[in-house]
C-alpha positions as CSV (number, residue, x, y, z in Angstrom):
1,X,-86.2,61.6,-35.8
2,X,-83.1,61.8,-33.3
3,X,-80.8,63.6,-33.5
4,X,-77.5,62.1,-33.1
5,X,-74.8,64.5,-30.3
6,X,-72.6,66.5,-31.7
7,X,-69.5,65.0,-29.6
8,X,-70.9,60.8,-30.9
9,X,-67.6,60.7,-32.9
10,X,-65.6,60.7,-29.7
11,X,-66.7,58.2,-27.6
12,X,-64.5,55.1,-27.1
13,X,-65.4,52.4,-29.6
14,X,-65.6,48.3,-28.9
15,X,-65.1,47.1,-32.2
16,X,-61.7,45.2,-31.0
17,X,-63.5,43.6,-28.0
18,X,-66.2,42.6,-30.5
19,X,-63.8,41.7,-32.8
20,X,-62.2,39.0,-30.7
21,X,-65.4,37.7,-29.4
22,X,-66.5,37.0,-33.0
23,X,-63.2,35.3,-33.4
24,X,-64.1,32.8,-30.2
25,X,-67.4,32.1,-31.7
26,X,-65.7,31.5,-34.6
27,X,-63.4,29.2,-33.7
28,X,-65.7,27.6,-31.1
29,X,-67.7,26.7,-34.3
30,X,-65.0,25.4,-36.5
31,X,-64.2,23.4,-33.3
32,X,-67.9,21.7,-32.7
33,X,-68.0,21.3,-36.4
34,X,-64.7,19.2,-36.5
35,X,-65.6,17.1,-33.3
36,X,-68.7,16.1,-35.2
37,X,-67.2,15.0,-37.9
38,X,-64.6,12.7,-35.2
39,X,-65.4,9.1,-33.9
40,X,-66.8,8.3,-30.3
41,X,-63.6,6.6,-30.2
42,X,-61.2,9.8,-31.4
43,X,-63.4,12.1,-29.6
44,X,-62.3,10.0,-26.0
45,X,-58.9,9.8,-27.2
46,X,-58.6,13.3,-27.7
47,X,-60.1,14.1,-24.1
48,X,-57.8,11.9,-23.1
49,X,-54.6,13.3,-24.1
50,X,-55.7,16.8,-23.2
51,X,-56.7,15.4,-19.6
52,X,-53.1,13.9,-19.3
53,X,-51.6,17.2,-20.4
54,X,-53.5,19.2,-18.1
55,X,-52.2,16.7,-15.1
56,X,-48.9,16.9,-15.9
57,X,-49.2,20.9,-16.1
58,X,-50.7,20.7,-12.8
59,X,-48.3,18.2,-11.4
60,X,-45.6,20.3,-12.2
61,X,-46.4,23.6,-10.8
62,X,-47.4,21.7,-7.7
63,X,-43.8,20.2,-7.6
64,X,-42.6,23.9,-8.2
65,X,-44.8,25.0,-5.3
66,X,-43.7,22.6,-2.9
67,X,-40.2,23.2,-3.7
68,X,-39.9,27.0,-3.7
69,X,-41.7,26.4,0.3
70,X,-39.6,24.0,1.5
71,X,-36.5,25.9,0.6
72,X,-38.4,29.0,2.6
73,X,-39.3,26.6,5.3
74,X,-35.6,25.2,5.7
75,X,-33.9,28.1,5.0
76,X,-33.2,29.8,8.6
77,X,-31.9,25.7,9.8
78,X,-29.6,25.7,6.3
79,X,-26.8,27.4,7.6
80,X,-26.4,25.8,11.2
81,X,-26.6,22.8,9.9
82,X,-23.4,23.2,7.1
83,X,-22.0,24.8,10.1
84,X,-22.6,21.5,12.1
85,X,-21.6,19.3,9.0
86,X,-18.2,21.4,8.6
87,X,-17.6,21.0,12.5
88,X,-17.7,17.6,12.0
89,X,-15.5,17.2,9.0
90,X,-13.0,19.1,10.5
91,X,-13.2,17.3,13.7
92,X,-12.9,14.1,11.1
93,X,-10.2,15.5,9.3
94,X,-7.9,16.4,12.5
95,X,-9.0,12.7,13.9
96,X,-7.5,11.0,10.6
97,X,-4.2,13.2,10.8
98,X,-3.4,12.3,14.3
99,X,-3.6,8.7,13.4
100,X,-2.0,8.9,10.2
101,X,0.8,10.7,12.5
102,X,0.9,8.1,15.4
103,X,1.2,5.6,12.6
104,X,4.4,7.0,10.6
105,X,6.3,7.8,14.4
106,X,5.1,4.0,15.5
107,X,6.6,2.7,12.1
108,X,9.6,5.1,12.1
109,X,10.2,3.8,16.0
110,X,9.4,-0.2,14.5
111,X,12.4,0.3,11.8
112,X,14.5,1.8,14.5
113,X,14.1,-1.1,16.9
114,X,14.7,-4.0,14.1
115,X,18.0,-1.8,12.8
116,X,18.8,-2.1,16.3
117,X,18.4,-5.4,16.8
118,X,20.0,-6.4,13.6
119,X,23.0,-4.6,15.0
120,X,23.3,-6.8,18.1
121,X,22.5,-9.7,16.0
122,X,25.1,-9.1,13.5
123,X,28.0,-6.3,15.1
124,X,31.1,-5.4,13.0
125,X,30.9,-7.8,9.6
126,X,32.0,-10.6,10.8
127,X,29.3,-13.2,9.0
128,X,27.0,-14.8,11.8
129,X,24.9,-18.4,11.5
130,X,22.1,-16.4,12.1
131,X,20.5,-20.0,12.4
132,X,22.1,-20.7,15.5
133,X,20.4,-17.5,17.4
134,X,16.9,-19.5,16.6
135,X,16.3,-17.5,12.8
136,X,14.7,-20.0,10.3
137,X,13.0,-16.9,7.9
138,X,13.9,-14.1,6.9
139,X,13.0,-11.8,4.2
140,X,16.6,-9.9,3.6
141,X,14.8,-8.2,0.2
142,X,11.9,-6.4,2.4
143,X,14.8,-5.4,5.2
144,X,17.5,-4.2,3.1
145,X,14.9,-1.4,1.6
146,X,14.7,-0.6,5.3
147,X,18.5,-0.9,6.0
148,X,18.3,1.6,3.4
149,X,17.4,4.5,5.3
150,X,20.1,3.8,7.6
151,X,22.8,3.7,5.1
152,X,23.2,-0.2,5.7
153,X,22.7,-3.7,3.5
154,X,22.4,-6.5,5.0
155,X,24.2,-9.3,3.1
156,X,24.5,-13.6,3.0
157,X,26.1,-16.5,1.7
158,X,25.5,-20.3,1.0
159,X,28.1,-22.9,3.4
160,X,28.1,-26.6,3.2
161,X,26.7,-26.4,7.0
162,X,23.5,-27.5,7.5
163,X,22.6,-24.1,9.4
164,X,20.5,-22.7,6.6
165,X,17.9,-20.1,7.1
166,X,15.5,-19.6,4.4
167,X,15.9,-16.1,2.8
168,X,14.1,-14.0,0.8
169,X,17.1,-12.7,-1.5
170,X,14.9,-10.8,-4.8
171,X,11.2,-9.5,-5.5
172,X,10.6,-13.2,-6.1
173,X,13.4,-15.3,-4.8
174,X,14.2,-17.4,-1.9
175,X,17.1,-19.4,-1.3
176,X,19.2,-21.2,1.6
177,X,21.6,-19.4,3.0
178,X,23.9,-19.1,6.0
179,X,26.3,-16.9,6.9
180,X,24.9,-13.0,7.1
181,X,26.4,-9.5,7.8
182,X,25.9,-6.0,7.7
183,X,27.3,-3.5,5.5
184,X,27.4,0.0,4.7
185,X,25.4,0.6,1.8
186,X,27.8,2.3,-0.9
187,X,27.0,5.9,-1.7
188,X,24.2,6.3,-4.4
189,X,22.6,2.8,-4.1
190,X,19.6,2.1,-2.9
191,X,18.2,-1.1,-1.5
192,X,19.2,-3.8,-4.1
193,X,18.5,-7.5,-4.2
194,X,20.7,-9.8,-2.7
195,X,23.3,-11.1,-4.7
196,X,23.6,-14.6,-5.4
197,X,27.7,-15.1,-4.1
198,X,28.4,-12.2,-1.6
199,X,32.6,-12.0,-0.6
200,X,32.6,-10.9,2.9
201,X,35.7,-10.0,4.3
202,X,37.2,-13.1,6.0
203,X,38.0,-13.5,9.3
204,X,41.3,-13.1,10.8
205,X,43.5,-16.2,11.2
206,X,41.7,-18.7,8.8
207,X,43.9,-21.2,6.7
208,X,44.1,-22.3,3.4
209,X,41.1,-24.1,1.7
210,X,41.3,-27.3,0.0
211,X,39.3,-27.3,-3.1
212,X,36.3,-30.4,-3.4
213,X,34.8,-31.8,-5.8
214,X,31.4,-30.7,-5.2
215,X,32.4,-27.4,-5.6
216,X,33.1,-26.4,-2.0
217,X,35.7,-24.7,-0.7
218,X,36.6,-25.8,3.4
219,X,38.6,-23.6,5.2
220,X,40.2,-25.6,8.8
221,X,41.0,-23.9,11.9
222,X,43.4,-25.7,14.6
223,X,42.2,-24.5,18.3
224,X,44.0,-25.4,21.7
225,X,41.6,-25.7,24.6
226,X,42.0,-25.8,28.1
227,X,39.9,-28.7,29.0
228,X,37.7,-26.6,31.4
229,X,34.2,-27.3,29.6
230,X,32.9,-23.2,30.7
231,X,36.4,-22.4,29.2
232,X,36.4,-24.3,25.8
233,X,32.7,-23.5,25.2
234,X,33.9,-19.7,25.8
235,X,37.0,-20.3,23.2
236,X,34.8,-22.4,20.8
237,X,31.7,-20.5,20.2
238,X,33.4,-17.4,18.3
239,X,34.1,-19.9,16.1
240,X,30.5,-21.5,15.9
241,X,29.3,-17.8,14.6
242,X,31.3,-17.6,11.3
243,X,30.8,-20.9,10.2
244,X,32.8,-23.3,11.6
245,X,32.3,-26.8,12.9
246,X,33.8,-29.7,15.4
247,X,35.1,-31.9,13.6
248,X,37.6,-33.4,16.4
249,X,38.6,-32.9,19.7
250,X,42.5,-34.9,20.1
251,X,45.2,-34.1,22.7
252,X,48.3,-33.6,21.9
253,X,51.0,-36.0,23.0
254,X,53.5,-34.0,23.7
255,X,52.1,-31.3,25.9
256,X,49.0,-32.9,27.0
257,X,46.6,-30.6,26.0
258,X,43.5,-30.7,23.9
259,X,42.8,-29.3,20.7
260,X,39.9,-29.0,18.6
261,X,40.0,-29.2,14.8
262,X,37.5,-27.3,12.8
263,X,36.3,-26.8,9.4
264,X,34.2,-24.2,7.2
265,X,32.8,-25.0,4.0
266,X,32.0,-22.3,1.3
267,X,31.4,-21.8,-2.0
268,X,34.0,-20.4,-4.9
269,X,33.9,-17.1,-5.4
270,X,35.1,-17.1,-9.1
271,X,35.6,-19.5,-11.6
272,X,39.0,-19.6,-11.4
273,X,38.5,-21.0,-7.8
274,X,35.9,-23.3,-9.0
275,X,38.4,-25.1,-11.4
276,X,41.5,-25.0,-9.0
């Protein structure tokens, strides 16, 4: 008989380690017993799915892997090169300024130099056949929101003369007109269309109208000339630039000189004038 040691009672025990391992076998058992009872068929189907589980597991950890060394592979470049990239958008940046400045001062200079020309093409307001200096288009809407900025309007008006420019006079309207002056642009208003019947202030020393039938008003000028052609054309062409036109050239028995007879057609300004 042995005797068993007093201190037996003490020792470490393995019952939970023998205790799971009967729960392996266990299920290991229930396991075979079900596959036994399963198809060929659901037995590869089953292998099948856990196969494809098992890859995509895999796959992703890989992907993990591979990302967590590139970042440590690429992470002592990282920061010179968003240095680099910010260099460049700045550089970019300062390149798009400078142009976007060179454009607005060559616009800015483009407005001054076409307020400047209209000047010399229409000085004081005296109404010009801006037909005669060679104009056969002009867009008076798109100028007058540039006359704007320089407290000016440019302004027009239909004659009976066959001088007509086409002119842009609304968002959407063009119409033929013929006599056109500046003006300064009253206080508070912006660029506005142009009006259909402008009244210029008319020049000095014109006669009475006679009314027509069409609806015309013509205004006649009496002119003495010299007979020196460089002279006459000097005398004459003032005239020619507010609208009026040769009609004769007579002399005059008495004295013996020449004079030229001109004439100026306009439209009423009013009803009243219309029907007079």
């Amino acid at each position: 008989m042995v005797a068993s040691h007093p201190r037996a009672s003490h020792w470490p025990s393995d019952a939970p380690a023998e205790e799971d391992t009967r729960d392996e076998e266990a299920e290991a058992a229930l396991a075979q017993a079900v596959l036994q009872q399963l198809s060929p068929d659901q037995v590869v189907a089953i292998h099948h799915v856990v196969r494809q589980q098992l890859l995509a597991d895999l796959h992703e950890e890989a992907v993990q892997v591979a990302r967590e060394a590139l970042e440590q592979a690429s992470a002592p470049h990282r920061e010179p090169f968003r240095q680099e990239l910010g260099a460049e958008d700045d550089a970019r940046l300062s390149t798009v300024t400078r142009e976007r400045d060179e454009a607005r001062n060559d616009r800015a200079l483009a407005q001054q130099l076409l307020v400047s020309l209209l000047r010399q093409l229409l000085p004081g307001r005296e109404p010009v056949y801006l037909f005669s200096l060679g104009v056969r288009e002009l867009d008076a809407y798109r100028l007058n929101q540039v006359l704007a900025g320089y407290a000016l309007r440019l302004r027009s008006r239909r004659t009976a003369s066959e001088r007509q420019v086409k002119a842009r006079v609304g968002e959407r309207a063009w119409e033929r007109r013929s006599l056109f002056w500046l003006e300064p642009l009253p206080v508070g208003e912006g660029a506005v269309p142009e009006l259909t019947r402008a009244t210029p202030e008319e020049p000095s020393g014109q006669g009475k109208g006679e009314s027509m039938t069409t609806g015309w008003m013509w205004d006649y000028q009496v002119v003495e000339l010299s007979g020196v052609p460089e002279e006459d054309e000097a005398t004459l062409n003032p005239y020619g630039l507010i609208g009026y036109e040769l009609v004769a050239v007579t002399p005059v028995a008495a004295t013996g000189r020449l004079v030229a007879y001109l004439k100026r057609g306009t439209l009423p300004e009013s009803e009243a004038e219309e029907r007079a």
